[in-house]
N, C-alpha and C positions, 0 to 999 in steps of 0.2 A: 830326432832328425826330421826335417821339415824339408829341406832342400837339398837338392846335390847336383856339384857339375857331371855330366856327363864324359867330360876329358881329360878332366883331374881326378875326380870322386872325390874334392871337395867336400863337405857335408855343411849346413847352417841351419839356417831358421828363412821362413817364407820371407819376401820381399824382396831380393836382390832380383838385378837383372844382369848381373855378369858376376862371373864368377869372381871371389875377394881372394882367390888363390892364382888363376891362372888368367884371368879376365876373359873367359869363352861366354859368347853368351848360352850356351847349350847348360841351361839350368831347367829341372823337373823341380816343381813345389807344390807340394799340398799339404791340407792340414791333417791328411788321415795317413798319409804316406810311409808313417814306421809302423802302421797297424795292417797293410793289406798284405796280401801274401799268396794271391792266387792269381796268377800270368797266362795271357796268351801269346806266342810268338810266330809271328807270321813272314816268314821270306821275302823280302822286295822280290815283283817280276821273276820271281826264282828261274825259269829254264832261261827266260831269256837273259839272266844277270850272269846266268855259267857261261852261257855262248859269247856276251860280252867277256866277260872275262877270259875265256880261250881264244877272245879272238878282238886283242886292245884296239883295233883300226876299224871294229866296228862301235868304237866307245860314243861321238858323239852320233850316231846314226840309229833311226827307226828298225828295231828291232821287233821281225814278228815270226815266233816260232808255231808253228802247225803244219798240213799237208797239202799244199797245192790251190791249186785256182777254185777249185772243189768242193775243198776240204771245211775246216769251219778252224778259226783261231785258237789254239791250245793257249797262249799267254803272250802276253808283248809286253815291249817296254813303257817307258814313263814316256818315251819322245815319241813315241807313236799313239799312245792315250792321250796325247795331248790332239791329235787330230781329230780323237774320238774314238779310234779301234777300242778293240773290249775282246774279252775271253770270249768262247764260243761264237763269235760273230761269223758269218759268212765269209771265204775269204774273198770271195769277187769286192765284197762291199765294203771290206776292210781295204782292201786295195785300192778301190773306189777313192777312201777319205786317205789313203797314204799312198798315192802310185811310188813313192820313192822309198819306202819299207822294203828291209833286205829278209828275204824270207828261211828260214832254217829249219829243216825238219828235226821233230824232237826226237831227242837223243838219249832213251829212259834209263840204260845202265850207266849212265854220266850223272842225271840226277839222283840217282837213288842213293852213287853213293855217296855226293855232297851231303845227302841227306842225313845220311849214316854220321859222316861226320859231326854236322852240326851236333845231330839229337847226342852225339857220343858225350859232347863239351857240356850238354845242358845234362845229362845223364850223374858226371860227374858232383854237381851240384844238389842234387833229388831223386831219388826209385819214384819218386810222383808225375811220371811222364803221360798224359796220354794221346798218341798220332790221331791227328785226325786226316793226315795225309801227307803227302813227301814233304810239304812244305809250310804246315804247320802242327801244331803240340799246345796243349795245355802242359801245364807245370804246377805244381805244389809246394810252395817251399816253406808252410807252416813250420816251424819248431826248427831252423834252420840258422836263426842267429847265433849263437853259440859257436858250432861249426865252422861256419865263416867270420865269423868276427865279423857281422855286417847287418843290417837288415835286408829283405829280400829284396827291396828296390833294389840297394846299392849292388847287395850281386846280382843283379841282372843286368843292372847297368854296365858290370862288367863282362859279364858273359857274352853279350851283344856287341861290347869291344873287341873281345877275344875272338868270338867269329869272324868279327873285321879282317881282324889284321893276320889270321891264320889261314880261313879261306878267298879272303878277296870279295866275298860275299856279304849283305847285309840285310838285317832284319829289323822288323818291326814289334815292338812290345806294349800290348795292352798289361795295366796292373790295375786289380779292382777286390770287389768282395768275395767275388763270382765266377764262375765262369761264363755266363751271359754278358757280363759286363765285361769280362775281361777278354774278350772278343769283338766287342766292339769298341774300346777305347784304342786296341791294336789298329785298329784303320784310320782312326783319327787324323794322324799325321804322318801317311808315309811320303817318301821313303826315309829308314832308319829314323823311326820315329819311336818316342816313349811318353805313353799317355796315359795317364789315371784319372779313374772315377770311382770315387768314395760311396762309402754307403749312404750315407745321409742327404749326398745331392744327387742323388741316381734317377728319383720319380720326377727330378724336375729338369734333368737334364735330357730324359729321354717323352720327355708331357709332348713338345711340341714337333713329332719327330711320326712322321707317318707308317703304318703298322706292319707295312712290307716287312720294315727292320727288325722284327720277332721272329725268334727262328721257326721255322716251321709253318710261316703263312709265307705261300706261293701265291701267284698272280690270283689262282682260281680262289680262294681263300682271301684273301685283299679282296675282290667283287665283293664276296657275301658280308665282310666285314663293313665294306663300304655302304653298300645297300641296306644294311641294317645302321648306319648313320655311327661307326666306328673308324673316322681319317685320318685320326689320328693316336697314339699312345694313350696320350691323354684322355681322350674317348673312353679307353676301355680301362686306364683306371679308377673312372669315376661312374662307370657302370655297376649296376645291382652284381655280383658273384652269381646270383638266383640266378639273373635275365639271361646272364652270361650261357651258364651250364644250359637253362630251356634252350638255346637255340645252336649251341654247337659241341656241349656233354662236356666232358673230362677236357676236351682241349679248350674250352672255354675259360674252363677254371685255371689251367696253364696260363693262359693269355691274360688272365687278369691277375697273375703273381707277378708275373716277367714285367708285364707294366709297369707294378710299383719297384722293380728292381731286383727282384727276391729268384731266386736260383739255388735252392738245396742241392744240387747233384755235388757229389763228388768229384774231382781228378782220380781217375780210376784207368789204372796203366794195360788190369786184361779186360777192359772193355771190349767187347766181342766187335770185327773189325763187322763192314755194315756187307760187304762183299767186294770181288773181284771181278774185270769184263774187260774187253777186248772189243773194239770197232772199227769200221773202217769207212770209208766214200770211194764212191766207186768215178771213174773216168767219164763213164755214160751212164745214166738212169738205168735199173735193172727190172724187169718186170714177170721175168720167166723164174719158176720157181726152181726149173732146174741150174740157172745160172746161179740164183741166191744162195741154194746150197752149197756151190762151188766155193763160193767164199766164206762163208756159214763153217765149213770144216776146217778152213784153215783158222780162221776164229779163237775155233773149239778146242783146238792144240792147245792154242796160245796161252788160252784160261787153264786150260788141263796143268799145262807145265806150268807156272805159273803157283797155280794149286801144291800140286805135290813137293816143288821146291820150298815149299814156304811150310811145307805138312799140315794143308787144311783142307778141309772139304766141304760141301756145299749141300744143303738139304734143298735147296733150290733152285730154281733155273729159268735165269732170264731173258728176251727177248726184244731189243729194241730195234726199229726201223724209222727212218724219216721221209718223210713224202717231199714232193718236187717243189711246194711251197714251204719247205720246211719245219712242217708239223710231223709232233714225234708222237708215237706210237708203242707203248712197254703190252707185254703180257708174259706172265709169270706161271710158274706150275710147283706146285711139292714135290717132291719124289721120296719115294717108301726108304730108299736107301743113298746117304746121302754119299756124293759121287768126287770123285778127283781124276776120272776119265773121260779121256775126248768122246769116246765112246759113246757114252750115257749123254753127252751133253751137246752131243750132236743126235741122237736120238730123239732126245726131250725137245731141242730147239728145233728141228724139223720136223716135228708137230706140230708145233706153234706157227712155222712160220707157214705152216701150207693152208690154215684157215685164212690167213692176210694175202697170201701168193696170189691175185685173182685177177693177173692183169696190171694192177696199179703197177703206176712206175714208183722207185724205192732210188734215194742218191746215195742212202746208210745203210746199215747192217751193224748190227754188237749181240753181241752174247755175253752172258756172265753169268756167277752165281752166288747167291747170297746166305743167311741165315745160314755161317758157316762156325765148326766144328773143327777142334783137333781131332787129327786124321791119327794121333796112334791112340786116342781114347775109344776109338770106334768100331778099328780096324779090324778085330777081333770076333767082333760080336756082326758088324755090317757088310763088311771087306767081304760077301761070299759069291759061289758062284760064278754067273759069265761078271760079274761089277767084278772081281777078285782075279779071274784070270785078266781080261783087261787090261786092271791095275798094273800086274806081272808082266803083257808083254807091251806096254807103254813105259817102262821103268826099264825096260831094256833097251828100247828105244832112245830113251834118255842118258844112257849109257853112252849108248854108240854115240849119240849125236856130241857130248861130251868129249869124246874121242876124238871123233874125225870132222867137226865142225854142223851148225844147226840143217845143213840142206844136205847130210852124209844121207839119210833116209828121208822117203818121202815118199806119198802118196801119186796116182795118177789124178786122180781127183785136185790134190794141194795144187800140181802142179798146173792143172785147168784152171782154179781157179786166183795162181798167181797174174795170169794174164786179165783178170778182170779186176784185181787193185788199181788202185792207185801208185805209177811210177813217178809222178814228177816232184 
C-alpha cells in the first residue's frame, strides 16, 4: 500500500489525486507509508473545539478559552489564530488582535474526560499509548497488521474517523520513523490533518528548518546555537559531533542525531509523568508576601487533591511566579520525603516564595510538583510521621468534600485568599 483515501480507505499505489473509489481528494501517499508504524496524535484546538462543540452558535466565531482580561490564553481557535492569538499569550493583547473573540473560561473536568475517551478509542487499537497531556499521545502500533487486517496508516486513518463521528471532535496525525518525527509531521497540516515523514527523506526535510524546532532547544538555547553559527538544522547536521559535545556536552550529541532524523526512544506507556501544578493571575499585582500566601494555599490544595486522586506523589516542589512585564520566574527544592500534602507543599513553597516576596509586584503565582512516584510504592516506608498524619486528615477531608460538595470545608486563610483570584 502506497496510498489511501481517507473517506473510503481506499488503498492504491502513489500517484492519484482523487480517490478511484469515492473521488475525495483526501488522499495520503508515500512511498515508506506500509513500513512506518510510530504516530503522534494531537487534538485540533482541543478545549476550545469542546466549547465549540457544546455550544454550535459559537461554530463560526473566535473562539478564546483562558481567564480574564489578566489572565494569559489557555488555547483558541483556528478563527482567532488567524488574527494572530497564540496559546499563552497575554489576554489584553490577544484581545487587542480579536476584540470580537468570545471568551470561555476553561472547563478542565470537561476536558479530561473527552480525553479519556478519545485515548479509550486509540487504546483499543495498542497498550503502546504514551500521554504527553490531555490532548496528545504517542502510539505504537508495530506488529499490529494482523490484528486489524490493515497497516497502521490505515488504522489510523480510521481511528481519527472514529473520533469524528463519535465525539464531534478532531485530530491531527503525524506518522513517521520516530517519535521526533512523528511529532512534527502531526503539525504539518492541521486541522484534521495526516502527515508522514519517511525515514529516508527526514535529514532533508528537516536541513532547512531553524533549530528552535528540536525538542528541548528553548529560546535561551536557540541564542547560544545561533551564536556559535548553528540557524539552521542543517547547521548542526553537518557539524563535527566532537565540536558539538565541546560546546554543549551530551545535549549536543542529542542535537546532532535529531538532526539527521534519528530518535531511538521508545513509545513507552509508564513513562514517569514529568509533574503536576496549579496557577493562577491575580485581578491586581500582588506584592505582599502575606497576600501571595493567601493564594499559595489555595494552590496547594489544588495540586494536593489532584496528587492523591490520581495516587502519585512528588519528591519535589515547584514554584513559579511572573513579574509585571511578564518574565517568569521557577525555583525548585527536593524534599527527603516525597509528599501528596497541601501541608508539605505549602511549606516547601512558602519558603521559596519568601526569598522572591521583596516588594516586587507578581500578576501569577503556581505551585506544583514534580519527579513524581506511585504513592502506594512508597507509602509504607515514606508516608510517616506529621507527612502521614497529614495525609490521614486531608483524606478525610476529601471525604467530606466528596459528600457534601468542594467548598463543604475550608480554610480561613482559602477563604482570604479566594478574594484575591481571579473572578471574571
Amino acid at each position: 500500500m502506497k496510498a489511501f483515501c481517507r473517506d473510503c480507505f481506499w488503498t492504491g499505489d502513489e500517484g492519484v489525486r482523487r480517490c478511484l473509489a469515492c473521488g475525495s481528494p483526501r488522499i495520503v501517499a508515500h512511498a515508506e507509508l506500509d513500513r512506518l508504524s510510530i504516530a503522534h496524535m494531537d487534538c485540533d484546538a482541543f478545549y476550545a473545539s469542546v466549547e465549540k462543540r457544546d455550544r454550535p452558535e459559537l461554530r463560526d466565531r473566535p473562539v478564546i478559552v483562558g481567564g480574564g482580561k489578566r489572565g494569559v490564553v489557555t488555547t483558541c481557535c483556528y478563527i482567532a489564530r488567524i488574527s494572530g492569538v497564540r496559546s499563552a499569550m497575554p489576554m489584553f493583547k490577544a484581545l487587542k488582535l480579536c476584540p470580537e473573540a468570545v471568551i470561555i473560561k476553561p472547563e478542565f473536568s470537561k476536558y479530561r474526560h473527552e480525553s479519556g475517551r478519545i485515548l479509550g478509542m486509540a487504546g483499543e487499537l495498542t497498550p503502546l499509548i504514551q500521554n504527553l497531556s490531555l490532548d496528545e499521545a504517542w502510539l505504537d502500533l508495530s506488529g499490529t497488521e494482523r490484528l486489524h487486517s490493515a497497516p497502521p496508516a490505515l488504522t489510523l486513518a480510521r481511528l481519527q474517523a472514529r473520533i469524528e463521528a463519535e465525539t464531534g471532535l478532531t485530530v491531527s496525525i503525524g506518522l513517521a520513523a520516530n517519535k521526533f518525527l512523528a511529532k512534527i509531521a502531526s503539525d504539518l497540516d492541521k486541522p484534521r490533518g495526516f502527515s508522514v515523514i519517511g525515514a529516508t527523506e527526514a535529514a532533508d526535510f528537516l536541513a532547512p528548518r531553524p533549530v528552535g524546532i528540536l525538542p528541548g532547544v528553548g529560546p535561551a538555547m536557540v541564542a547560544s546555537l545561533e551564536k556559535a553559527g548553528y540557524r539552521t538544522v542543517g547547521h548542526l547536521a553537518r557539524a563535527e559531533p566532537k565540536d558539538l559535545a565541546a560546546r554543549f556536552g551530551q545535549h549536543g550529541l542529542r542535537l546532532f542525531e535529531l538532526a539527521h532524523g534519528r530518535d531511538h526512544r521508545a513509545v513507552n506507556p509508564r513513562e514517569e509523568r514529568k509533574g503536576i501544578s496549579a496557577e493562577t493571575t491575580f485581578n491586581e499585582d500582588l506584592t505582599k508576601l502575606g497576600d501571595l500566601e493567601d493564594v499559595l494555599a489555595q494552590l496547594c490544595e489544588k495540586v494536593a487533591r489532584h496528587a492523591r486522586k490520581d495516587g502519585i506523589a512528588g519528591r519535589v516542589v515547584t514554584l513559579k511566579l511572573r513579574h509585571v512585564d511578564f518574565r517568569i520566574i521557577t525555583r525548585r527544592k527536593t524534599i527527603a520525603v516525597p509528599t501528596q500534602t497541601a501541608k508539605t507543599l505549602f511549606a516547601v513553597g512558602r519558603e521559596l516564595l519568601a526569598k522572591e516576596a521583596d516588594g516586587t509586584p507578581y500578576r501569577l503565582i503556581g505551585i506544583g510538583m514534580a519527579e513524581l512516584v506511585e504513592a502506594d510504592a512508597v507509602e509504607g516506608d515514606f508516608f510517616a510521621g506529621e507527612e502521614r498524619r497529614a495525609l490521614a486528615s486531608e483524606k478525610t477531608l476529601d471525604t467530606l468534600r466528596a459528600r457534601f460538595g468542594a467548598d463543604a470545608v475550608t480554610s480561613g486563610r482559602i477563604l482570604r485568599a479566594k478574594a484575591a483570584l481571579k473572578e471574571d
